[in-house]
Every structure is written in C-alpha cells, then in structure tokens.
C-alpha positions as CSV (number, residue, x, y, z in Angstrom):
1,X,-27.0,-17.6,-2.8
2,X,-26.6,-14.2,-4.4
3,X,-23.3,-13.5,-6.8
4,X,-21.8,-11.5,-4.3
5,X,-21.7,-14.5,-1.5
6,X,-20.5,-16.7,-4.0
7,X,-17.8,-14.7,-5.1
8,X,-16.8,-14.5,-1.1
9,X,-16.5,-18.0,-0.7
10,X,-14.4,-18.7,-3.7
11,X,-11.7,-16.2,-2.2
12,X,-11.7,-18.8,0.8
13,X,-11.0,-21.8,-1.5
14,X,-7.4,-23.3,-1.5
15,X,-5.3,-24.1,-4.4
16,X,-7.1,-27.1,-4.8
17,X,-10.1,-26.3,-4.0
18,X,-9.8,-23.5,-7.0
19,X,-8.8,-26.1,-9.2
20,X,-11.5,-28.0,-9.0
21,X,-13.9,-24.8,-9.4
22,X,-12.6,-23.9,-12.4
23,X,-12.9,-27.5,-14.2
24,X,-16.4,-27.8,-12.8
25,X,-17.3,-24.1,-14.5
26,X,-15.5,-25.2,-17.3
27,X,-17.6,-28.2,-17.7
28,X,-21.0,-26.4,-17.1
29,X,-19.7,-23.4,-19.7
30,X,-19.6,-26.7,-22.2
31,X,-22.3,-28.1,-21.1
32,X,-24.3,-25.0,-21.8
33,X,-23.1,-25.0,-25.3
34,X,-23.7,-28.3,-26.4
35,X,-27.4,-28.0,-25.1
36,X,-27.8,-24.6,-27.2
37,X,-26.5,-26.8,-29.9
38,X,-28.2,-30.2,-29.1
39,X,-31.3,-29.3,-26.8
40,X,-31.2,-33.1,-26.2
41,X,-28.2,-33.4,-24.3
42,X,-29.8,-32.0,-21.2
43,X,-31.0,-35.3,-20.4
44,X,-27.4,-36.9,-20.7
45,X,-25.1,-34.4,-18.4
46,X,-25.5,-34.9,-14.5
47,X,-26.9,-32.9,-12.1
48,X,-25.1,-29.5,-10.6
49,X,-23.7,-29.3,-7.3
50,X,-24.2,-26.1,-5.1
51,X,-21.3,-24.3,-3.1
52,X,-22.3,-26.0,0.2
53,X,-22.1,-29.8,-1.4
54,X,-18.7,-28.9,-3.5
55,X,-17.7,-28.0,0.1
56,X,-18.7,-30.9,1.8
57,X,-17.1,-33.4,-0.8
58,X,-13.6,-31.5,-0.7
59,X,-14.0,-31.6,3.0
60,X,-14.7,-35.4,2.7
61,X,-11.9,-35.7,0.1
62,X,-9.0,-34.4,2.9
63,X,-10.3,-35.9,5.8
64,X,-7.6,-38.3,7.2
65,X,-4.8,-36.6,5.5
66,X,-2.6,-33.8,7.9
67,X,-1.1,-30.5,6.2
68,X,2.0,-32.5,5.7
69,X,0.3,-35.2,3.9
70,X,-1.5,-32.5,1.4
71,X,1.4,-30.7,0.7
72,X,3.3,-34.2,0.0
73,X,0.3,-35.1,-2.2
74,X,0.5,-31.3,-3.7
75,X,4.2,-32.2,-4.6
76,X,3.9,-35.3,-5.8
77,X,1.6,-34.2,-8.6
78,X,3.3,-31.2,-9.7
79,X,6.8,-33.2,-9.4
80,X,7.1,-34.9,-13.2
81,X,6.5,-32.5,-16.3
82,X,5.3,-34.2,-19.1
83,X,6.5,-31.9,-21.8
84,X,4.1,-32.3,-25.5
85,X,6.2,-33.9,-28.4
86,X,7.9,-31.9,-30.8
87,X,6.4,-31.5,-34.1
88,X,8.0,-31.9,-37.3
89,X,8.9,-29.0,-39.1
C-alpha cells in the first residue's frame, strides 16, 4: 500500500478508530527507538498489523453494538475527569 492510499484511509477512520492509530504509531515510533538503542529488543516486541487487519479487528470490536450503543460507550468514557494532583509549591 503506497503512502498516499494510506493516508486516504486514515481520513475514513472514526474517532475511535483514530485513536487507536495514533497509540499504535506511537508504540511503533518507540519501538523503533528502543531497537536503535537495544538491537535486541526486536525479538521481544510483537508483530505489526497492516491497515486491512487494524480494520478487521475494529470492525470485530463494534459488531453487536448499534450507533446508540457507541455513542453511549463514547460517553461513558469521556464522562469522569480525573484531574492530576496538585503539587506542592
């Protein structure tokens, strides 16, 4: 899949969908570091999916649920704010 198709389907993606994207480039961007740092963690990170599997498992992930049910879900998770300690001045 060239960079241009790619870049197609991620305008496509919901919300949610995004979301995931990001943490998974997130985690192959560290990845990638630690094995320019530690050749031998190749062997210890699992494999990477491709668009059409990462499509398959979200697919999988909201089958059974309606559009009301995802956007109940949506709102459920984004209902409490956990807000960070304050630190001592």
């Amino acid at each position: 899949m060239a960079l241009s198709d790619l870049m197609r389907e991620v305008k496509s993606l919901s919300s949610d969908e995004l979301e995931a994207l990001y943490l998974f480039v997130q985690d192959q961007r560290e990845y990638r570091r630690l094995v320019e740092q530690e050749p031998e963690a190749a062997d210890r990170h699992p494999a990477s999916l491709d668009m059409d599997d990462l499509k398959q498992i979200f697919a999988e992930l909201r089958d059974g649920f309606s559009e009301h049910d995802l956007e109940e879900l949506d709102w459920a998770m984004n209902v409490e704010v956990i807000k960070p300690p304050a630190e001592d001045a």
